[in-house]
C-alpha positions in Angstrom: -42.7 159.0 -4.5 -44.9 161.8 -4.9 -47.1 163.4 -2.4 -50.3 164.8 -2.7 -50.2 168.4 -3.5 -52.8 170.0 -0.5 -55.1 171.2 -3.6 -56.5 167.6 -4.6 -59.8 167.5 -5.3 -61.9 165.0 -3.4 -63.1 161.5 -5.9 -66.7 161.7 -5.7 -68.9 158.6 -6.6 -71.6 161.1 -9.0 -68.6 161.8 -11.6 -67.7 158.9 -13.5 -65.0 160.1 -15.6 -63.0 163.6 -15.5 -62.0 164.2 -19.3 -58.5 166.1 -19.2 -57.4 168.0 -22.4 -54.6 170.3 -22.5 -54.3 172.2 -26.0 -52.1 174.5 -27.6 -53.3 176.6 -31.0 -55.5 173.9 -32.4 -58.7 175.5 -31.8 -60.8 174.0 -34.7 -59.2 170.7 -33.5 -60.3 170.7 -30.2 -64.0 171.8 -30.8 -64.5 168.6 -32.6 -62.7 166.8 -29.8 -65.1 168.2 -27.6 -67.7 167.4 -29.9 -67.0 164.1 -29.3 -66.8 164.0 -25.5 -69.9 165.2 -25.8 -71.6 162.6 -27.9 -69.5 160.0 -25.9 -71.0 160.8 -22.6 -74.3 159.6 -22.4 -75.2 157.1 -19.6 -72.0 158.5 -17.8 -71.7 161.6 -15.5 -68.5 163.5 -17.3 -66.7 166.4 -16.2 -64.2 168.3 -18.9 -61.4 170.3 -18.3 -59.5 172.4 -21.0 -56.2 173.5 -20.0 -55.3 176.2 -22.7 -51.5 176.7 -22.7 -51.5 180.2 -24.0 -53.1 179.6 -27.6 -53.3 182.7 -29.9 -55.9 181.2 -32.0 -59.1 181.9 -29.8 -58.9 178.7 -28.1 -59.8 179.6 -24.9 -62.8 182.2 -26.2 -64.3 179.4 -28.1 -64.5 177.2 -25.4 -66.3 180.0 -23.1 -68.5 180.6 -25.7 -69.2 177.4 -27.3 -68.8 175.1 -24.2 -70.1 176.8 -21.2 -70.3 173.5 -19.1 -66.2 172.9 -19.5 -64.3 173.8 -16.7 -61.9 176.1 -18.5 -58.0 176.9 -17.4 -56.2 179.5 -19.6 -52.6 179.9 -18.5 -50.7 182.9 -19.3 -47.2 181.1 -20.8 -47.1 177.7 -22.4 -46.2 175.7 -19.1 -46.1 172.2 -21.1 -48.0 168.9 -21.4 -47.7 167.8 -18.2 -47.8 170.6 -16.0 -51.2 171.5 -17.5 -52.6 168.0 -17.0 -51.6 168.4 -13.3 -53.4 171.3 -13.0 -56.8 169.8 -14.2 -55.8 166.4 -12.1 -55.4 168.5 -9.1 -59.4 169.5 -9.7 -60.4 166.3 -11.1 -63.8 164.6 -9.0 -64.3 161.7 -11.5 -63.5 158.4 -10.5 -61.2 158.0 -13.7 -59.3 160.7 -15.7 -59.5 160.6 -19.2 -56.2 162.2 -20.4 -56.9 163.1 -24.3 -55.0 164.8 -26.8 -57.7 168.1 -28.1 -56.6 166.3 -32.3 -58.6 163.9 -31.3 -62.0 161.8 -31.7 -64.4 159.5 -30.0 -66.0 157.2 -30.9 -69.5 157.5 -29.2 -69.2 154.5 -27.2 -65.5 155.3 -25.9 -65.7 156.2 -22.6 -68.8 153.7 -21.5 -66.3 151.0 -22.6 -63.1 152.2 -21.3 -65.2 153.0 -17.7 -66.6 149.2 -18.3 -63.6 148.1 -18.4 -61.9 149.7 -15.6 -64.9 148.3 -13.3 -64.7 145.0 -14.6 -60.7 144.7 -13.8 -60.4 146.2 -10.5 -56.5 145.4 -10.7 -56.3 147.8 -14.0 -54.9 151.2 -12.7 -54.6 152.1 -16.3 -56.1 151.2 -20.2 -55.6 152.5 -23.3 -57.7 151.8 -26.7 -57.2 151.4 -30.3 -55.9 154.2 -31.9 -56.3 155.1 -35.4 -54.0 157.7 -37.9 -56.0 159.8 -39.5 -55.5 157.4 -43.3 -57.0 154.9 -41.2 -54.1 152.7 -40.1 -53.7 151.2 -36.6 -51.1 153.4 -34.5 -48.4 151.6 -32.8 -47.9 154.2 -29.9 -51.8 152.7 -28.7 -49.3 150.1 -26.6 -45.6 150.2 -26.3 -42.8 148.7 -24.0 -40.7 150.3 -21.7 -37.8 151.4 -23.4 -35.3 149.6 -21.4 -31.2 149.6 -22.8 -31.7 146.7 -25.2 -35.6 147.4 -26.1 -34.3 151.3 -27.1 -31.1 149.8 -28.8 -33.3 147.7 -31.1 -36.1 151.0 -32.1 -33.1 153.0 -32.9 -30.9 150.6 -34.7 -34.3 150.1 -37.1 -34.3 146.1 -35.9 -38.1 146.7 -34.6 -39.2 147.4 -38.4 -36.9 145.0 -39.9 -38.7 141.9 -37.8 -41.8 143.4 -36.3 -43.1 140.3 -35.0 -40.2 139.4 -33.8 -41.0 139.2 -29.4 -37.4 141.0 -29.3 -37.0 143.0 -31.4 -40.2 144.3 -31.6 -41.3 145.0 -28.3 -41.4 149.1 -28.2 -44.6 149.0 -30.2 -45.3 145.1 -29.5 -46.1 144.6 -33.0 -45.9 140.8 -32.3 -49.4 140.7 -30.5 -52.9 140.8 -32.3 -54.1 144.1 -32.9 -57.6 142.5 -32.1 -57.1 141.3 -28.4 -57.0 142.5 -25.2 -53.5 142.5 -23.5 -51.4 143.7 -20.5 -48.7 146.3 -21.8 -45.9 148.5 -20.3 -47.3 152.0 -21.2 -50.1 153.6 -23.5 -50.6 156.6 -25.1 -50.7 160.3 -23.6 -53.2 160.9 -26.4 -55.5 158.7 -24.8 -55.3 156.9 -21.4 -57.7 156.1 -19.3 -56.3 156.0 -15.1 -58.1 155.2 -12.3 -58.0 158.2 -9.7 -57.2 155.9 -7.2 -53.7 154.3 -8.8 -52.2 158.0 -9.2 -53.5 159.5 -6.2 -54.4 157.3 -3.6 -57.6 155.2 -2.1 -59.3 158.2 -0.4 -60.3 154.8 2.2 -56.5 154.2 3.4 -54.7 157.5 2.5 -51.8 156.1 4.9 -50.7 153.7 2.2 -48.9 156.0 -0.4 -47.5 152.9 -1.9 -50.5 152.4 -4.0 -50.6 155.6 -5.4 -48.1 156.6 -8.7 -48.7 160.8 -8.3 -49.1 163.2 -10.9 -47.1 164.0 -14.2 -43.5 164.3 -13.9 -43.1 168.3 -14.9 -39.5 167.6 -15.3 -41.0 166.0 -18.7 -41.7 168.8 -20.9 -43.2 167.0 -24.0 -43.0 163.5 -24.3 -41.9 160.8 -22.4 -44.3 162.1 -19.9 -46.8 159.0 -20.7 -43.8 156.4 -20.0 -42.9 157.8 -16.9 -46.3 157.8 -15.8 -47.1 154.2 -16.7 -43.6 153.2 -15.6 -44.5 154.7 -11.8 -48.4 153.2 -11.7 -47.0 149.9 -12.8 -44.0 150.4 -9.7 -47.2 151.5 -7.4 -49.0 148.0 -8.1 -51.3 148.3 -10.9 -51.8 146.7 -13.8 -51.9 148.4 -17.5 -53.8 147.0 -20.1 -55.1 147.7 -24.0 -58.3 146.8 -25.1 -59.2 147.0 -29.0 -62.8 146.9 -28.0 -63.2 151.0 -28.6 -61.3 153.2 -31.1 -60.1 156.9 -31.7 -58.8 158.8 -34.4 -55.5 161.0 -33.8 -54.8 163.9 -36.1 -51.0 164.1 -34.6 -50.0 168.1 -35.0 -48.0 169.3 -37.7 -45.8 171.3 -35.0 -43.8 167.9 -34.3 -44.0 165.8 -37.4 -42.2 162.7 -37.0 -39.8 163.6 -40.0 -38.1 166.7 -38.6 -35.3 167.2 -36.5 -37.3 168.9 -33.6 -39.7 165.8 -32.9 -36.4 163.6 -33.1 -35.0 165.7 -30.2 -37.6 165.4 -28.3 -38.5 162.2 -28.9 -35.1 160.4 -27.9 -34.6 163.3 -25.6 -37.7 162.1 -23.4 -36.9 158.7 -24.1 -32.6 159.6 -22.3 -34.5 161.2 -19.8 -36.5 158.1 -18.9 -33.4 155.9 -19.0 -31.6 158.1 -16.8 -34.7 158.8 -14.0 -35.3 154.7 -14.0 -32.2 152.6 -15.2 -29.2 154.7 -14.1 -30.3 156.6 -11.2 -32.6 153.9 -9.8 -31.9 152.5 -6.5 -30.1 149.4 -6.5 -29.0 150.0 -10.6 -26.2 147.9 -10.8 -23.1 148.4 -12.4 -24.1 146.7 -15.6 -27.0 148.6 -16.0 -25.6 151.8 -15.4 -22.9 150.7 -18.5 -25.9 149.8 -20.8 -27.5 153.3 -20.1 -24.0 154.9 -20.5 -24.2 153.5 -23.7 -27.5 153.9 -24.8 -27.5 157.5 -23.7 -24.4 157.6 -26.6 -26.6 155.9 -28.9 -29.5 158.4 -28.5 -27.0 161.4 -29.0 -25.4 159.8 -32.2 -29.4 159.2 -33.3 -29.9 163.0 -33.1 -26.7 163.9 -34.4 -27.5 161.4 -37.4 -30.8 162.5 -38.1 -29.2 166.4 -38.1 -27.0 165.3 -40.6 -29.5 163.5 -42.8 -32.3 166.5 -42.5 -29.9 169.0 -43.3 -28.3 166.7 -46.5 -32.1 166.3 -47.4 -32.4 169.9 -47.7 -29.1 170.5 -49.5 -30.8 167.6 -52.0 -34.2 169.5 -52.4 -32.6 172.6 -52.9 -30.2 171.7 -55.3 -32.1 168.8 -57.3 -34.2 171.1 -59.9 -30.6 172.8 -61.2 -29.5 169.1 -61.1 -32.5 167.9 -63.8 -32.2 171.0 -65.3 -28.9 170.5 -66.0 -29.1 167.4 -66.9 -32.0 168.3 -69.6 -30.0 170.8 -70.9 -26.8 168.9 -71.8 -28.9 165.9 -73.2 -30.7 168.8 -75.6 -27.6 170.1 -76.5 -26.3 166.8 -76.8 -28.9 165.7 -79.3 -28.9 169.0 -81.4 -25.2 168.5 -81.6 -25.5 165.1 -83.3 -27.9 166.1 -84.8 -26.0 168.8 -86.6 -23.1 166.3 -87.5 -24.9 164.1 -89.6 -26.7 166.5 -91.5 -23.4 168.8 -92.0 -20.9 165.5 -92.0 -18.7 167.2 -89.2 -17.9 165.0 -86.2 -17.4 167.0 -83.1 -14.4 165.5 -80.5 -15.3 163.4 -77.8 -14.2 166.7 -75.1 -17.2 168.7 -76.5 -19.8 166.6 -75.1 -17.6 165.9 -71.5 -16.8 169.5 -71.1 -17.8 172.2 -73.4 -21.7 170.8 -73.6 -21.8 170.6 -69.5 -20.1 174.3 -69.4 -22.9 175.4 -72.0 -25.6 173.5 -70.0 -24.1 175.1 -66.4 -24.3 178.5 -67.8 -28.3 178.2 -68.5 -28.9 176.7 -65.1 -27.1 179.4 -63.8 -28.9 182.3 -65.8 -32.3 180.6 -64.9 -31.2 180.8 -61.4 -29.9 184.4 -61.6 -33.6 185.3 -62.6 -35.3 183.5 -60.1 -35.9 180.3 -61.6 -35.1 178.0 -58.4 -37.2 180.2 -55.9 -40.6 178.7 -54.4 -42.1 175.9 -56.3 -39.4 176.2 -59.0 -42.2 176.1 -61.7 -42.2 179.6 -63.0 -42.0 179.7 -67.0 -40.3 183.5 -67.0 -37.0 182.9 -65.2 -36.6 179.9 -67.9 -36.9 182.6 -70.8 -35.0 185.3 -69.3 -32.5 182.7 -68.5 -32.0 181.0 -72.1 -31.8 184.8 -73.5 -29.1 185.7 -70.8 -27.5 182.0 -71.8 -27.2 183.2 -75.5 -26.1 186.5 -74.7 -23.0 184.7 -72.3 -22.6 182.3 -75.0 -22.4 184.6 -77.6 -20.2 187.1 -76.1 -17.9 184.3 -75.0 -17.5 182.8 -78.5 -16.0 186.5 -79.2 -13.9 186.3 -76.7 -12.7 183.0 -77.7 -12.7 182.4 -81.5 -12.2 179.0 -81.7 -15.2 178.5 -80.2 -17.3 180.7 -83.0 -17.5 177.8 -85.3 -20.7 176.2 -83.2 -22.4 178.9 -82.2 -25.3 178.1 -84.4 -25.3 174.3 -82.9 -25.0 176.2 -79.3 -27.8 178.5 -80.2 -30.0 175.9 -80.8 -29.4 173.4 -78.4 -30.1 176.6 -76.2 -33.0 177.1 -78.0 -34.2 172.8 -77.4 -33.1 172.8 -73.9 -35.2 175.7 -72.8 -37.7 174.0 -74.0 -37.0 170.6 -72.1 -37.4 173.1 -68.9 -40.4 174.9 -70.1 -42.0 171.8 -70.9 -40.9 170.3 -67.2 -42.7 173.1 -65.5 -45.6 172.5 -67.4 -46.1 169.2 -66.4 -45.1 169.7 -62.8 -48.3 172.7 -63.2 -50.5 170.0 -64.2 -49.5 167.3 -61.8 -50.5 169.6 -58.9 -53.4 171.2 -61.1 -54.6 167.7 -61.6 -58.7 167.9 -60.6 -59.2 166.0 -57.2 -62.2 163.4 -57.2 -64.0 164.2 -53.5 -67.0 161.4 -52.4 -68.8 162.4 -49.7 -70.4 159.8 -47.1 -73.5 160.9 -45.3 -76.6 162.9 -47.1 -77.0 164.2 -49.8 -77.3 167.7 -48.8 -74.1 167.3 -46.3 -72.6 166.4 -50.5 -74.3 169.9 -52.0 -72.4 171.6 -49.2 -69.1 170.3 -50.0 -69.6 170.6 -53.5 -70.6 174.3 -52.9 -67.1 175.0 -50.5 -64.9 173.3 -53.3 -66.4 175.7 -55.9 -65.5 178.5 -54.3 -62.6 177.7 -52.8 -60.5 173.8 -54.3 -60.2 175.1 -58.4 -60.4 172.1 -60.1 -62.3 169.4 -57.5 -65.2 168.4 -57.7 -68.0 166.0 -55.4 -68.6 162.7 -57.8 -71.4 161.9 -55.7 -72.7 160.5 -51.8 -72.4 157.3 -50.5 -75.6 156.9 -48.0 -78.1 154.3 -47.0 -80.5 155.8 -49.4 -81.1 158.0 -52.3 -82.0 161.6 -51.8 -83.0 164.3 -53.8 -80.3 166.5 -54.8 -78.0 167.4 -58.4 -75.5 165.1 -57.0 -75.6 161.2 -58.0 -76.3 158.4 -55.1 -73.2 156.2 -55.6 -74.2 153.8 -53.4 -74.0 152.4 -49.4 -71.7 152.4 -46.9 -70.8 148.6 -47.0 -70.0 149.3 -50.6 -67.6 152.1 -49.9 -64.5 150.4 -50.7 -65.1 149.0 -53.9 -66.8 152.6 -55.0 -63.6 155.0 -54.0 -62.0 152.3 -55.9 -64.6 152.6 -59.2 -65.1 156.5 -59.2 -61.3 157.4 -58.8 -61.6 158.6 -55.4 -58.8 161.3 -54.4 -60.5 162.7 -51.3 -63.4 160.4 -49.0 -65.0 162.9 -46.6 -67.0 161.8 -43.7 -70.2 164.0 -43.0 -70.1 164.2 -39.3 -73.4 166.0 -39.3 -75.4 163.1 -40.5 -72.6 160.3 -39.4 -71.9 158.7 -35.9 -67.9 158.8 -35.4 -68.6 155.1 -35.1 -69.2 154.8 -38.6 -66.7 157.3 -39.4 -63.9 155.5 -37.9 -65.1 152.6 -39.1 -65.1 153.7 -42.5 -61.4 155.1 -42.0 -60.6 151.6 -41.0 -61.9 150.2 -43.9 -60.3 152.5 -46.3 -56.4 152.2 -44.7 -54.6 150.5 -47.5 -56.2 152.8 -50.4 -54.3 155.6 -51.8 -56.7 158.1 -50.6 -57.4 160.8 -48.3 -59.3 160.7 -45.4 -61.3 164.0 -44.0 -64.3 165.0 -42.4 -66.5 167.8 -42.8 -67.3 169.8 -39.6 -70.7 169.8 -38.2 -72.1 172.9 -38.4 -69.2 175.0 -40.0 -67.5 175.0 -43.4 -64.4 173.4 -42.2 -62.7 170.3 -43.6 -60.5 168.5 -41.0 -57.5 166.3 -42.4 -54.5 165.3 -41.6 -52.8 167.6 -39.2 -54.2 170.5 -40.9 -58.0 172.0 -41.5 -59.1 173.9 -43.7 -61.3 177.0 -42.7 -63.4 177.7 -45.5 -65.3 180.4 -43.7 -62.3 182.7 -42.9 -63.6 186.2 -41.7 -63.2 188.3 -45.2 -60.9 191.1 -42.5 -58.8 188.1 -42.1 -58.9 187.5 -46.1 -58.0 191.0 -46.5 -54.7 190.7 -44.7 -53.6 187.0 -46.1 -54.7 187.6 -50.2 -51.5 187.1 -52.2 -49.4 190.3 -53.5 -51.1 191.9 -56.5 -50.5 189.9 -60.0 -48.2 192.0 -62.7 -50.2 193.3 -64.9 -47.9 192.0 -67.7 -49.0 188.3 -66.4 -52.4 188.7 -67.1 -52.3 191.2 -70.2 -50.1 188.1 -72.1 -53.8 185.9 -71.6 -56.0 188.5 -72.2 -54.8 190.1 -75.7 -55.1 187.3 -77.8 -57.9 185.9 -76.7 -59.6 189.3 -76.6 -57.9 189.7 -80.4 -59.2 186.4 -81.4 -62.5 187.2 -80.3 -62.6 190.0 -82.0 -61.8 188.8 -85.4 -64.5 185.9 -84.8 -67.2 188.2 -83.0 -68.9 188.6 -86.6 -69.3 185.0 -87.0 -70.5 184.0 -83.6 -73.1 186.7 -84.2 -74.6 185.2 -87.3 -74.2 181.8 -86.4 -76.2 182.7 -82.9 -78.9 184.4 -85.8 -79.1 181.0 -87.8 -79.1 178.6 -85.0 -80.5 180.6 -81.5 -78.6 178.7 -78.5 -77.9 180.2 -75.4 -73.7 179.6 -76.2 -73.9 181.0 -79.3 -75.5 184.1 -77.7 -72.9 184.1 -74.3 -70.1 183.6 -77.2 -71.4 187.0 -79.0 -72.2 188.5 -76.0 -68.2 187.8 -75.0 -66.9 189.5 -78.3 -69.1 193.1 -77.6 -66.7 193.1 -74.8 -63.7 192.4 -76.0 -62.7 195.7 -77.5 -63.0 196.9 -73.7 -60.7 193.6 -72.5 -58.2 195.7 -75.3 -58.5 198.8 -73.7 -57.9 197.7 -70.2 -61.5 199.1 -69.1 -62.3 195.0 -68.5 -60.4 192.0 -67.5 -60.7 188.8 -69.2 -61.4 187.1 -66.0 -62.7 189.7 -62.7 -65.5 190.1 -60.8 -69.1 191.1 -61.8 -70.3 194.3 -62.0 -74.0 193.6 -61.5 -73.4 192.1 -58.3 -71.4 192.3 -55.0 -67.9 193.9 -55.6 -64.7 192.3 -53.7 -62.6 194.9 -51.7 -60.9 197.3 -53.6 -57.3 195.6 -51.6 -58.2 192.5 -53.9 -57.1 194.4 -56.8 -59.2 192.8 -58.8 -61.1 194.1 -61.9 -64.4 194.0 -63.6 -64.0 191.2 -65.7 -66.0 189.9 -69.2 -66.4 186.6 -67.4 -67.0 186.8 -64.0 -65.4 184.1 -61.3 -68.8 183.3 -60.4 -70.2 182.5 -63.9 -68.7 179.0 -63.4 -70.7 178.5 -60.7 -74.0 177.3 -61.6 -77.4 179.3 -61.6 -77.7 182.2 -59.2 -79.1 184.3 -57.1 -75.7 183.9 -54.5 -75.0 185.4 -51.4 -72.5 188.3 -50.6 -70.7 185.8 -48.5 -70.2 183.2 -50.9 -69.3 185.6 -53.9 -66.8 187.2 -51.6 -65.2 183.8 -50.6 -65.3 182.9 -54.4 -63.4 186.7 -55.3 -61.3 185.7 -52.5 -59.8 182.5 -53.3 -59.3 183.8 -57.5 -57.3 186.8 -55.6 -55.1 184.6 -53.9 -54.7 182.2 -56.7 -54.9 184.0 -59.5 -52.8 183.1 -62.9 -52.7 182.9 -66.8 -53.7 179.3 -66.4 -56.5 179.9 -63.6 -57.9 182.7 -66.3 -58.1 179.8 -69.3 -59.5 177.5 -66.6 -62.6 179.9 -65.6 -62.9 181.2 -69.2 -63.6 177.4 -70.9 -65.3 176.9 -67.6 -67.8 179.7 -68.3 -68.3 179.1 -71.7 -70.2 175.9 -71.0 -71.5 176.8 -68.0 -75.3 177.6 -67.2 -76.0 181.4 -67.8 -76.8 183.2 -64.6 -80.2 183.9 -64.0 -80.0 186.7 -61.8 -77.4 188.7 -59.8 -75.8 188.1 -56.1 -78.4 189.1 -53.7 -77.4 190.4 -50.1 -79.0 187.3 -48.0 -77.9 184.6 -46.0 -73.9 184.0 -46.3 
């Protein structure tokens, strides 16, 4: 039993609800979270606390700034989940907390119908809603089960996925009960739980029966679990705990724990030991049988995190070792083929050993040379270390057939299976390139200037996505194509090859959006929102800031690109240019057009692209210049002249400059270069306003 600490704030009937939020470096998170409170509080008196745990991202300054009326607490260590929501509890006046996760957000009509609920079961001491992942999908942790001995046995042994509607085996996450009715459960969410002041601190009328009341968070909990316990001891205290699908949120679940990696495994099953221990084992009255089946689940857990150790580190020895694997594999079919190849043209039949030993040992030695020169670092997609290997392969290959005269008689075969197999890899990484170069389709729902915005953030920042159009109630004016309405959004993501749907929250209720996230679970899409009133785009687990301070893009461009990197682009193309400058000229004579003239225009500078006075691709002289840090150079075609008609701001030419700098390449030069040569000429350089 827990007693009251002497700090507790006395329930008040003019606060309906006290919102609780502890956060921990997700600052662009939380505003929208708080965004959201906001919007959801009408017809309700609201209190919100924020209980920053030591974030270095500004947290606790943007909240001053941006949310006078929240009742801020900014520790000075990270003290843990529920520690921090004790210490808002503690001040808490409302007649109900609202314990909420800061990656989350309301619907506008959440906490009316969570409070209306609440009044209308005067039994409930606790209620959770519908929870949605941010693809839309319903997420089982809205409702769960305690996990008692068997109940745990069955999540960890996989038997709750294998029959999910199974009432015994899949009790954690109840998956046997309708996602659409309301139901009495074990436990709810921590992301999102609703408790009425009175179940976890006592009826301020009979303060002499402590029996009713559960207490606050269990600090011995440091992250999850917490939730359980607390549900576990309100349901012990009395009260009843129930789920109602009437109201939904979305929950963008941090990146920091993903459920993949070892770390949330730890301290998932660690919370969920803990809990077994605090209520099965060491319970009063636990009888011997149940302190055997906790013995034995408390094994169980340990061999779970000792299995998934195993398999996360066996999944890394299988990234890491999988390109040299294909590589390999590549190379001996290549050298394979040219052998055979070879024998039926020259009528030589090579032994059955050559192609099970000597072939693999050729084929080994390339995948070593490309990984002597760096061809297995990063991405694994660079095109040098696949040269520089297959040279270093012929050199080992040539100086071993020296060494070992026998094998002199197929060098030439060796030489050019070499020769095939480094092209195999080259033409790998290519296509790997493209794959993650492929241009990303982005449909915007909301207005049609919420869809100019976007369209104006992917230019300068997303190379090679672009808006197809809005979906809204009706057609505005705008460049941008109407697509259609909302109740048609399905079937057009499906028609327009939709990679990315993005919710405009400025001209959007988060009841549509989460409606619209609802009805777009089962496509193979993804599901963000742009930020009312900032350039941000909020997805899943991550968002993406597209108004960085340019300090802040100063110390996070990439390293300088090798000069040799971009020269191999811009010599031929300057040389070819060249050579065709003459014709591009009379041709713009004999039929005037404003490509013709861009293409002459192009071959004047050229001769300076030769020189290295120019780049091919840099930044424009007439106009703003990026920071010398950038290293970037004036260029023949500027990264802006793929950007549509001008005049731009400083601001959006530096955040153009900037994202070229940090992604610039041979095949990001081409791109902008074809880009520009069919793009609207400029009508006028980047003026100093706005941005």
């Amino acid at each position: 039993m827990h007693a009251a600490p002497p700090r507790l704030q006395t329930a008040t009937d003019t606060v309906d609800v006290s919102v609780v939020i502890v956060t921990y470096n997700v600052r662009e998170f939380l505003e929208q979270a708080l965004r959201s409170v906001e919007q959801a509080s009408a017809g309700l008196t609201v209190e919100t606390f924020v209980v920053d745990n030591d974030s270095a991202d500004g947290s606790a300054q943007m909240v001053r700034e941006r949310f006078p009326d929240v009742r801020l607490i900014a520790n000075e260590e990270n003290v843990g989940f529920a520690t921090a929501n004790n210490q808002a509890i503690r001040e808490a006046a409302g007649r109900h907390v609202l314990v909420l996760n800061p990656d989350t957000i309301l619907q506008e009509d959440t906490l009316r119908t969570m409070v209306a609920f609440m009044d209308d079961h005067p039994e409930a001491g606790a209620v959770g809603c519908r929870i949605l992942n941010p693809d839309g999908t319903f997420a089982p942790e809205s409702r769960r089960a305690f996990p008692t001995p068997a109940v745990a046995f069955y999540r960890i042994a996989g038997l709750s996925k294998l029959f999910p509607q199974s009432p015994t085996f899949g009790r954690y996450n109840l998956t046997y009960l309708p996602l659409d009715e309301v139901c009495e459960v074990d436990a709810l969410s921590g992301s999102c739980m609703m408790v009425r002041r009175d179940a976890v601190l006592g009826s301020e009328s009979d303060a002499s029966a402590p029996e009713t009341s559960a207490g606050l968070f269990d600090e011995a909990f440091f992250m999850y679990g917490e939730d359980l316990d607390w549900c576990y001891r309100i349901q012990q205290a009395g009260w009843r705990i129930y789920y109602t699908p009437d109201t939904q949120i979305v929950h963008y679940k941090g990146e920091s724990t993903k459920k993949g990696d070892l770390r949330y495994v730890m301290l998932f099953y660690g919370a969920m030991l803990r809990f077994v221990e605090k209520h099965v084992t060491h319970r009063e009255g636990a009888g011997v049988a149940d302190r055997i089946a906790s013995a034995l689940l408390a094994v169980g857990l340990r061999l779970g995190i000792v299995s998934r150790a195993a398999l996360a580190a066996l999944g890394r020895v299988g990234r890491a070792v999988s390109g040299p694997v294909v590589d390999g594999a590549l190379a001996w079919a290549a050298l394979a083929a040219t052998a055979a190849a070879w024998s039926r043209a020259d009528g030589f039949t090579f032994e059955a050993s050559y192609y099970a030993f000597v072939l693999p040992a050729y084929a080994a030695v390339l995948v070593s040379a490309v990984g002597l020169t760096g061809g297995y670092r990063r991405t694994g997609q660079s095109l040098r270390p696949v040269l520089a290997g297959a040279a270093l392969a012929g050199l080992a290959v040539a100086a071993l057939a020296f060494f070992v005269p026998t094998l002199a008689f197929s060098r030439a075969v060796v030489g050019l299976g070499l020769g095939v197999a480094a092209g195999l890899l080259l033409a790998r990484r290519l296509r790997g390139r493209a794959a993650r170069s492929a241009p990303r389709r982005a449909l915007l729902v909301g207005a049609g200037g919420e869809a100019e915005r976007l369209q104006r953030l992917l230019d300068d920042h997303a190379r090679g996505s672009t808006v197809v159009g809005y979906v809204a109630e009706t057609e505005a004016d705008g460049t941008l194509p109407w697509l259609g309405r909302p109740r048609q959004l399905r079937d057009l993501a499906r028609l327009h090859g939709a990679n990315d749907i993005v919710f405009a929250s400025d001209s959007l209720t988060n009841t549509a959006i989460l409606d619209g996230m609802r009805a777009l679970r089962d496509l193979p899409v993804q599901l963000k929102i742009l930020a009312s009133g900032h350039d941000r785009i909020i997805g899943k687990a991550s968002v993406e800031d597209y108004a960085a301070p340019l300090q802040a893009a100063e110390r996070t461009v990439a390293p300088l690109r090798p000069t040799w990197t971009r020269r191999v682009v811009e010599v031929p193309v300057a040389v070819a240019f060249v050579l065709l400058g003459p014709g591009l000229r009379l041709l713009a004579r004999l039929r005037p057009s404003a490509h013709l003239t861009r293409l002459g225009t192009l071959a004047d500078q050229m001769p300076a692209v030769l020189a290295g006075r120019l780049a091919l691709v840099g930044y424009d002289t007439d106009g703003a210049h990026p920071p010398p840090a950038w290293g970037l150079l004036p260029g023949a075609v500027s990264v802006l002249d793929t950007r549509g008609p001008r005049p731009r701001t400083i601001a959006e030419a530096h955040r153009a400059y900037w994202f070229y700098a940090r992604h610039q390449s041979a095949w990001l030069d081409l791109d902008i270069l074809l880009r520009a040569l069919w793009a609207e000429p400029a009508d006028g350089p980047t003026t100093s306003a706005g941005g």
